[in-house]
Rosetta silent file (secondary structure, phi, psi, omega in degrees, C-alpha in Angstrom):
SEQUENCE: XXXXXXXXXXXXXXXXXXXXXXXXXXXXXXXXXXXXXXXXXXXXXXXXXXXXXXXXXXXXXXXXXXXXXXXXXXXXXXXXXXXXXXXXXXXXXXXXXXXXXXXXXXXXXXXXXXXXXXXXXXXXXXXXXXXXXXXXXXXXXXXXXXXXXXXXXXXXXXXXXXXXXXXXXXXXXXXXXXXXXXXXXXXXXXXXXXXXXXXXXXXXXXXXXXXXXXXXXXXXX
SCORE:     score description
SCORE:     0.000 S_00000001
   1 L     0.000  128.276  176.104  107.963  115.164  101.831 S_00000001
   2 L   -73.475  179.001  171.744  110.071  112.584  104.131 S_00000001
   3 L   -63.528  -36.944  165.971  112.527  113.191  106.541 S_00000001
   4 L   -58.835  -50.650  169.232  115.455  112.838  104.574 S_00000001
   5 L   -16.932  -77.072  158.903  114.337  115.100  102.450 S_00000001
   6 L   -68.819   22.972 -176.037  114.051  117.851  104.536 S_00000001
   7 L  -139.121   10.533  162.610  117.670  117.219  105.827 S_00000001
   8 H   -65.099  -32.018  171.578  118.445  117.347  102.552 S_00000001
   9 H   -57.004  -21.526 -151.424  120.528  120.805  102.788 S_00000001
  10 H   -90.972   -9.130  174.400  122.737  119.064  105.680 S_00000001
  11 H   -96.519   16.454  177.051  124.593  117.178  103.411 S_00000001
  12 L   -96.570  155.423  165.103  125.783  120.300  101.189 S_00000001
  13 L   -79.051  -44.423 -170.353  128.769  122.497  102.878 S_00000001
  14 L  -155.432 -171.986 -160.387  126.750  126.118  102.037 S_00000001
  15 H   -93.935  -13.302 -149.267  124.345  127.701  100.659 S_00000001
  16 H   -95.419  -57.502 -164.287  126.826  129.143   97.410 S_00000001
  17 H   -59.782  -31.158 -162.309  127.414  125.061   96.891 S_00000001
  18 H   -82.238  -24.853 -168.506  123.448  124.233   97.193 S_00000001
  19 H   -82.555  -45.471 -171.466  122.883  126.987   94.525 S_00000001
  20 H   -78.984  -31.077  163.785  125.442  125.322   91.822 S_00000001
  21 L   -53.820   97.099  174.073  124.157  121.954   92.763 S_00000001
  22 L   -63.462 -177.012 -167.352  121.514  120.584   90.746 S_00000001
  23 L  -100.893   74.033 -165.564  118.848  119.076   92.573 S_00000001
  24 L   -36.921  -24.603 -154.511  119.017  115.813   91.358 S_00000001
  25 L   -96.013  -13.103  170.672  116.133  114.701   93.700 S_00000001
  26 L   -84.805   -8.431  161.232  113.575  117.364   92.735 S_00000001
  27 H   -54.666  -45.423  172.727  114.522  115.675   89.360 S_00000001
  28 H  -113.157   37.617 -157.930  113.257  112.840   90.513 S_00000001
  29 H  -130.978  -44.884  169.549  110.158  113.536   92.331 S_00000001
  30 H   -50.748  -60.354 -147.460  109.518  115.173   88.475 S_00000001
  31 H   -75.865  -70.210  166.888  110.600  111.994   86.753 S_00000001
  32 H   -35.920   -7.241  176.883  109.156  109.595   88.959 S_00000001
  33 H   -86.454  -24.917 -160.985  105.116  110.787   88.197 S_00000001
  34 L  -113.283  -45.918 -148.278  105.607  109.287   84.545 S_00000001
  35 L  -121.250  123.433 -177.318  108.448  106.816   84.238 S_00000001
  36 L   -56.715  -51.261 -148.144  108.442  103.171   85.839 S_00000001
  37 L  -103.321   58.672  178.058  111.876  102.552   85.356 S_00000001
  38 L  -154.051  133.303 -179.942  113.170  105.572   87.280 S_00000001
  39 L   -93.816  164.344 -154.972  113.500  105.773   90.844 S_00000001
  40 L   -72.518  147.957  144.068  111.187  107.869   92.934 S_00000001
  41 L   -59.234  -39.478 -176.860  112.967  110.602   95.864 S_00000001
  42 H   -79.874  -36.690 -172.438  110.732  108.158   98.741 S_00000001
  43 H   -87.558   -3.909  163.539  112.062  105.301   96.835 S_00000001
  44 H   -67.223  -50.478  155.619  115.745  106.612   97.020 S_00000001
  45 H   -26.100  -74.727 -172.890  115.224  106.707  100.618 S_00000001
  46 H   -37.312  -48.385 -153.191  113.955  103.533  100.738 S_00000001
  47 H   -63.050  -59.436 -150.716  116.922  101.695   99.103 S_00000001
  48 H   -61.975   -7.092  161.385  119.683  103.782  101.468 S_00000001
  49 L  -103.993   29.764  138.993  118.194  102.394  104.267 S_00000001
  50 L   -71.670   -3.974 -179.997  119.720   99.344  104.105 S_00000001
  51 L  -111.816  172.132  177.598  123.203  100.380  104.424 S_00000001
  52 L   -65.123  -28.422  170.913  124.796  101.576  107.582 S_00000001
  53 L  -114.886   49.884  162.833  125.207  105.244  106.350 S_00000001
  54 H    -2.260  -75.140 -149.337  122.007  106.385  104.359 S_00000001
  55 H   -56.378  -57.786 -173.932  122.995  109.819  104.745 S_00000001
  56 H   -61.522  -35.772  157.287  126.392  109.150  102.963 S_00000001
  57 H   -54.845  -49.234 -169.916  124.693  107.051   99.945 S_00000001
  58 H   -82.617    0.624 -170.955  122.476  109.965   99.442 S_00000001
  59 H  -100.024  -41.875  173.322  125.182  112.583   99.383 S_00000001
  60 H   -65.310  -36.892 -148.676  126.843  110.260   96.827 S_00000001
  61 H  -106.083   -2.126  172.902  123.968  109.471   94.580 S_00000001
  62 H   -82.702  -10.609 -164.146  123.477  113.702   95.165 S_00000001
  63 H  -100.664  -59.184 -159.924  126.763  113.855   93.298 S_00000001
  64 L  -130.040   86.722  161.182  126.540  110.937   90.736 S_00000001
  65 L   -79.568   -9.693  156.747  123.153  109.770   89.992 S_00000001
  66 L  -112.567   18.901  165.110  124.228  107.212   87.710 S_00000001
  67 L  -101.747  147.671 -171.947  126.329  105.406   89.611 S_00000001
  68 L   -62.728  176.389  175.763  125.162  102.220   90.889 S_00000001
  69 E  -118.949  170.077 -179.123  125.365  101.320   94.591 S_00000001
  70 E  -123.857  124.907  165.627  126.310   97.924   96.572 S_00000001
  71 E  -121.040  143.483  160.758  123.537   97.321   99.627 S_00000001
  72 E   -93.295  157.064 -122.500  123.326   94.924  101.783 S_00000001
  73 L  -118.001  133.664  141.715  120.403   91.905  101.701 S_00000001
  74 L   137.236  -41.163 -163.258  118.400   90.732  104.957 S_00000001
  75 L   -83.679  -59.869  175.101  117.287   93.588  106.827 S_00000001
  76 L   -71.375  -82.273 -154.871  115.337   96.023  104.552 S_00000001
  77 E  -134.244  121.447  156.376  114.817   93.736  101.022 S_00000001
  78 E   -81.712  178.279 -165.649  116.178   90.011  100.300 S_00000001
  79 E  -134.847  119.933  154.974  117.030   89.651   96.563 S_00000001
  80 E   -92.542   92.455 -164.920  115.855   87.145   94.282 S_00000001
  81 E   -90.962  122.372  172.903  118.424   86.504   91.193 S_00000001
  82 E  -148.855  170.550 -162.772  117.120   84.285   88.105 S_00000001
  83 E   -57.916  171.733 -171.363  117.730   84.364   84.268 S_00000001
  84 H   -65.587  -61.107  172.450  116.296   87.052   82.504 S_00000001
  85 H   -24.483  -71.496 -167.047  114.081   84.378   80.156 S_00000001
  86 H   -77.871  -15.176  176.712  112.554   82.966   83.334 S_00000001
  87 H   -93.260  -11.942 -168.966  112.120   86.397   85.622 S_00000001
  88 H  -107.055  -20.343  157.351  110.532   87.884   82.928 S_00000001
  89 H   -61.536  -17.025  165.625  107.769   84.773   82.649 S_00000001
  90 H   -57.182  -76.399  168.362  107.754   85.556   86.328 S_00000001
  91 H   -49.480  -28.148  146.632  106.533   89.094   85.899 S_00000001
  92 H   -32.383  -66.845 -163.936  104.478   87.945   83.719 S_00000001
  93 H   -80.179  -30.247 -158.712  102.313   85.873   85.713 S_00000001
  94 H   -69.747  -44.836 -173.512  102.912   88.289   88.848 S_00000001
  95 H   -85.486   -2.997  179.401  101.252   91.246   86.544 S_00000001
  96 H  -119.329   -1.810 -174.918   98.618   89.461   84.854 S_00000001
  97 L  -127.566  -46.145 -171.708   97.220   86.943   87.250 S_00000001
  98 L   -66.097 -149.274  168.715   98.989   88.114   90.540 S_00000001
  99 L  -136.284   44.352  160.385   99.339   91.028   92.631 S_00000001
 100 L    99.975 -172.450 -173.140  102.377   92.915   91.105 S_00000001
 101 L  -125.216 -179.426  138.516  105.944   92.718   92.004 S_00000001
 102 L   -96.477 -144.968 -172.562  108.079   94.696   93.850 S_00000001
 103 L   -55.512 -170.009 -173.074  111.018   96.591   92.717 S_00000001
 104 E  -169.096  118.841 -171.642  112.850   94.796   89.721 S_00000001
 105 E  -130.595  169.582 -166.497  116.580   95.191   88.065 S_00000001
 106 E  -127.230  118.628  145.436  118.173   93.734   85.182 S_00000001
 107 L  -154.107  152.246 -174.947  122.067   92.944   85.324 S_00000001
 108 L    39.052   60.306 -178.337  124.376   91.187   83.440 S_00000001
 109 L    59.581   31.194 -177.541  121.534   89.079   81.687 S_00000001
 110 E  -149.767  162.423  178.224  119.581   87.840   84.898 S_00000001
 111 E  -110.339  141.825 -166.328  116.845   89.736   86.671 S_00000001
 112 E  -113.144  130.118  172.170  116.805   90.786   90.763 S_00000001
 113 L  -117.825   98.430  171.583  113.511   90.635   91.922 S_00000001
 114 E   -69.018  126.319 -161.882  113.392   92.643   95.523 S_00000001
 115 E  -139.711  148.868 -179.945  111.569   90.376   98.156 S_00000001
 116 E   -49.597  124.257 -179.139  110.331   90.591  101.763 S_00000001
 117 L   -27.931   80.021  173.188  113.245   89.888  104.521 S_00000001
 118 L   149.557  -17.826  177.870  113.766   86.296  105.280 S_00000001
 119 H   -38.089  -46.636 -141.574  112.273   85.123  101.352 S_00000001
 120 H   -76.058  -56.326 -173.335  116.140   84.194  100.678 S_00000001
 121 H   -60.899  -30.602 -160.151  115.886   81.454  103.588 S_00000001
 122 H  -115.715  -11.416  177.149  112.500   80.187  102.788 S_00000001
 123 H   -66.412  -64.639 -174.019  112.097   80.105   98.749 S_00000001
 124 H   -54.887   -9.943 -167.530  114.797   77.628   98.433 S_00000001
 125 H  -100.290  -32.195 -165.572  113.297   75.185  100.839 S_00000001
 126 H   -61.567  -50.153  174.740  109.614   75.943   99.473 S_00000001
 127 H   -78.087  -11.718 -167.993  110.613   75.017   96.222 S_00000001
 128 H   -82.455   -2.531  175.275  112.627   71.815   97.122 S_00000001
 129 H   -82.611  -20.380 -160.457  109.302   70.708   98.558 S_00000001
 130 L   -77.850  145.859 -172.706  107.224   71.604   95.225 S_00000001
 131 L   -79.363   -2.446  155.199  106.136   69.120   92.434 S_00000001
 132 L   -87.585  -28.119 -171.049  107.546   71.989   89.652 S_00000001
 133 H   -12.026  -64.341 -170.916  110.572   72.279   91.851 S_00000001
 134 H   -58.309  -57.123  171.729  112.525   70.869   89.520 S_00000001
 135 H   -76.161   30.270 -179.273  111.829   72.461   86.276 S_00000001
 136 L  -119.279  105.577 -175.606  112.282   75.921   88.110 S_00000001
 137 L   -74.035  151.782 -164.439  116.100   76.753   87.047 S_00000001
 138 L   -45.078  116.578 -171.767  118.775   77.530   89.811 S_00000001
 139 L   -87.522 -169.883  155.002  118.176   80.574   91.768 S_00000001
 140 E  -124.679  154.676 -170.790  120.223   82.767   93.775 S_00000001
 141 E  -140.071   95.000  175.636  119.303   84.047   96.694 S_00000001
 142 L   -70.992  130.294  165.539  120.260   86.898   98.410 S_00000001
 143 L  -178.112 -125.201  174.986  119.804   87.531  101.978 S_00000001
 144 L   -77.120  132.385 -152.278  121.470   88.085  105.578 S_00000001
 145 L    81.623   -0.408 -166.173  125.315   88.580  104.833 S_00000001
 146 L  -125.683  150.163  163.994  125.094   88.664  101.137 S_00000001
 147 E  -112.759  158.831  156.558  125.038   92.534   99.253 S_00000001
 148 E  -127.596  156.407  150.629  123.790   93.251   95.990 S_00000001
 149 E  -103.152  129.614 -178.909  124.328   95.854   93.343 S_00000001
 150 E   -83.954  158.474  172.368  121.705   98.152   92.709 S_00000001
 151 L   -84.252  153.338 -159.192  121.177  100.491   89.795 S_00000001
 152 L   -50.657 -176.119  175.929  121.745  104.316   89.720 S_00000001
 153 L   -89.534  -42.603  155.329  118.639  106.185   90.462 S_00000001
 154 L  -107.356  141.727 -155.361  119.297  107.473   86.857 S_00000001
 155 L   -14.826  166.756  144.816  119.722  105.737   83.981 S_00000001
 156 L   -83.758 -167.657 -168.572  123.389  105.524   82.303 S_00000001
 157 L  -115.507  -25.119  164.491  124.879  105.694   79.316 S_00000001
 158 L   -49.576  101.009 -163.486  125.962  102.005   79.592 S_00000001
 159 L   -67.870  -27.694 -161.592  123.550   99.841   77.612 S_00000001
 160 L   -77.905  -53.702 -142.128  125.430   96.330   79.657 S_00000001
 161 L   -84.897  157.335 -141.584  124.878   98.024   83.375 S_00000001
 162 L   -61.810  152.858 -173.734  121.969   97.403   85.980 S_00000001
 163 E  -141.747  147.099  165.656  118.830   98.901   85.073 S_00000001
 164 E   -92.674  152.475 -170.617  115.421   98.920   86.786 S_00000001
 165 E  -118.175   -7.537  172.443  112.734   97.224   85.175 S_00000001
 166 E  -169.189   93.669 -166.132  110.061   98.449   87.754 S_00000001
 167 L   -77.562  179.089 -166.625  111.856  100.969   90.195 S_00000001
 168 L   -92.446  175.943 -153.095  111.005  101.362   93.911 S_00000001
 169 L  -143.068  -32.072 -176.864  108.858  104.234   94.291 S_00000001
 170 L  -121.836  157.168  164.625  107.371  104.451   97.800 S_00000001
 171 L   -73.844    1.164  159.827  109.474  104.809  101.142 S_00000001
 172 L  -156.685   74.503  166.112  108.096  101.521  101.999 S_00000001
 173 L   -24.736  161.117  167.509  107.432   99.218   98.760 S_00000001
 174 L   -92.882  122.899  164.562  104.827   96.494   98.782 S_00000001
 175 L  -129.214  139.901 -179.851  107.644   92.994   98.506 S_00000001
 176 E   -75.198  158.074 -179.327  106.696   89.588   97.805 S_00000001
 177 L   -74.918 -173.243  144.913  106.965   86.859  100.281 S_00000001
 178 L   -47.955  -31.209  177.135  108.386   83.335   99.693 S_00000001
 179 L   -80.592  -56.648 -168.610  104.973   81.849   98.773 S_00000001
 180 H   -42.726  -72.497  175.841  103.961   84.822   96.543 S_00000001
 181 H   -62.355   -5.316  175.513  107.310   83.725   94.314 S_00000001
 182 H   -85.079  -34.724 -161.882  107.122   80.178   94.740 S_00000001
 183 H   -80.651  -27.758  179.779  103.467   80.602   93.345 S_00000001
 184 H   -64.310  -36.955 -150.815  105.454   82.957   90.257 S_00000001
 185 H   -92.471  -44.368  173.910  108.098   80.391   89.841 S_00000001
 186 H   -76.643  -38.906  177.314  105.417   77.275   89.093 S_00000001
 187 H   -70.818    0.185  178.703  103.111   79.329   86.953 S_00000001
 188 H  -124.313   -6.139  164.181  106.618   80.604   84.941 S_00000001
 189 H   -74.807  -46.095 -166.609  107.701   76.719   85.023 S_00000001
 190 H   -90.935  -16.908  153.754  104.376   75.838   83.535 S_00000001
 191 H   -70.791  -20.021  157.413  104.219   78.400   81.332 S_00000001
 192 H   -52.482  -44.610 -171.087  107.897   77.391   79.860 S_00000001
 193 H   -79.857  -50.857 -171.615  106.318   73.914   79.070 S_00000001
 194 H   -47.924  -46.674  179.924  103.446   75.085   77.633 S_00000001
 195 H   -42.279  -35.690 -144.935  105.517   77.394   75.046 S_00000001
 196 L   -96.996   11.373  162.856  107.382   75.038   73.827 S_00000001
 197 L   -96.680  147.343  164.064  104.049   73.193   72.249 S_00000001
 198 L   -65.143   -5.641  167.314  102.604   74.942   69.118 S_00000001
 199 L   -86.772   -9.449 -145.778   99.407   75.624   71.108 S_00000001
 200 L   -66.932  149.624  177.159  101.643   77.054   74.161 S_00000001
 201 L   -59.231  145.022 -167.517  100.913   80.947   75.289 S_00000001
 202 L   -95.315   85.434 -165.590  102.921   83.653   74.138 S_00000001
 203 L   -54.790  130.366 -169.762  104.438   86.289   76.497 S_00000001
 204 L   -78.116    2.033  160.435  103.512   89.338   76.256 S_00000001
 205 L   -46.841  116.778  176.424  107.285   90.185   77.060 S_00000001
 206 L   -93.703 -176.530 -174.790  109.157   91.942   74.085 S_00000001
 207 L   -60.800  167.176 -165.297  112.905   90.909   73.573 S_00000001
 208 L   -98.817   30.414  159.896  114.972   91.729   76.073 S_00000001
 209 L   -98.906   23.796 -177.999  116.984   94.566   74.821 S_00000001
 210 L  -113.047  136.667 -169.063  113.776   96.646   74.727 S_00000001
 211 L  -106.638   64.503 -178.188  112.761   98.914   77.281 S_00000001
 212 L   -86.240  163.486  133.686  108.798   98.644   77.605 S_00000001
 213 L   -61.667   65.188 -173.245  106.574   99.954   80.114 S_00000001
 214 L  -117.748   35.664  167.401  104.390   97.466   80.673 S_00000001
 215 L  -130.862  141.912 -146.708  103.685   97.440   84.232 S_00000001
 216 L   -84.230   -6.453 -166.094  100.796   99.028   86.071 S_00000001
 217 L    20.482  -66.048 -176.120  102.334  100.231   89.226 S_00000001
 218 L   -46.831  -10.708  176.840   99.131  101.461   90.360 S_00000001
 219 L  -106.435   -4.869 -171.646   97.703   97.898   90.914 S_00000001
 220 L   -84.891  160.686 -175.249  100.935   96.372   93.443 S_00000001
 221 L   -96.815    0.000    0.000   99.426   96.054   96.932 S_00000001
C-alpha cells in the first residue's frame, strides 16, 4: 500500500463522512487486477504527482472519479500528441516488436502517448535529423510549461471524452525515451507505406471506436 494511501482518511472531515463515502480507490485496486484501460490506486498516485497539490487532486477524483484532470508536462511525464491512425501504428510496433508503451489516452481523435521528462525537447529534433522524418505527420509535444488533460480514473458516460487506452498502473510507470519513439515513429512511417501496397501488412488495430484489450501490460519494462 503507498503512502498516499494510508493518508487516505486525512482528506475526509470524519469518520460518519468516510462511512457514506464510497471508496472509490479500493474500487480501483479491484478494477485495476483485470482491466487495462482503468487506472490502478499506485497509478492514481502517480499521475497527481505532477501537480502542485496531489493531495487536493486526490480528494477531487475521491469525489468525482470521472472527471478528467489538467496536469502539468515536464517534471513527472512529457506528452506525446499524434493522430489516432498513426499512434495506433505506433503501438503497434511498440507491442509487437518493441518493449511496450507507457501510459496511453485517446482525445478528441488523436492519441497522448506519456513519455520520459525532457522527450518533448528531444523527439522533435531527433526526427528532423531522420531519413523518415518527413513522412512522420506533425506532432505535438508536450513538455516544461505546457499541461495536458488527462482522463478520469473511471470511465464516463461520454463516448467523445479522454479515455485511456493503456492506463498507468504502477507508482512509477516504465516511459519511453526520445529514441524509443523516434524508433516507433519510423517503423509506423514505414508501415503506412507499406499498407498502402496490396502486399502491405495489416494492423492488428480494430477501428477506432472499439475498445480492445490488446495490450500485454505484463511485458512493458
Amino acid at each position: 500500500m503507498t503512502a498516499w494511501l494510508r493518508d487516505e482518511t486525512l482528506l475526509n472531515s470524519g469518520a460518519a463522512e468516510t462511512e457514506r463515502r464510497p471508496d472509490i480507490f479500493a474500487s480501483l485496486r479491484e478494477e485495476g487486477r483485470n482491466h487495462v484501460a482503468h487506472v490502478t490506486a499506485p497509478g492514481a498516485g502517480w499521475l497527481t504527482s505532477a501537480g502542485d497539490r496531489p493531495r487536493s487532486m486526490l480528494a477531487l477524483w475521491e469525489t468525482r472519479p470521472t472527471a478528467p484532470a489538467v496536469l502539468p508536462c515536464g517534471s513527472v511525464f512529457d506528452a506525446v500528441n499524434v493522430p489516432a491512425v498513426f499512434g495506433r501504428r505506433m503501438l503497434d510496433r511498440l507491442w509487437t516488436e518493441g518493449p511496450g508503451s507507457g501510459p496511453v489516452a485517446m482525445h478528441l481523435g488523436r492519441m497522448m502517448l506519456f513519455a520520459a521528462p525532457g522527450t518533448a525537447q528531444r523527439l522533435p529534433s531527433l526526427l528532423g535529423w531522420e531519413e523518415w522524418g518527413d513522412s512522420v505527420p506533425p506532432l505535438i509535444c508536450h513538455g516544461i510549461g505546457d499541461a495536458v488533460t488527462v482522463p478520469a480514473l473511471t470511465p464516463g458516460r461520454t463516448p467523445s471524452g479522454p479515455r485511456w487506452l493503456v492506463a498507468p498502473d504502477t507508482r512509477r510507470p516504465w516511459l519511453p525515451g526520445p529514441e524509443v519513439l523516434l524508433w516507433a515513429c519510423v517503423r509506423a512511417a514505414r508501415a503506412a507505406r507499406a499498407s498502402s501496397s496490396p502486399s502491405g501488412r495489416i494492423s492488428i488495430f480494430p477501428p477506432a471506436d472499439q475498445d480492445a484489450k490488446v495490450y500485454d501490460v505484463s511485458r512493458r519494462r
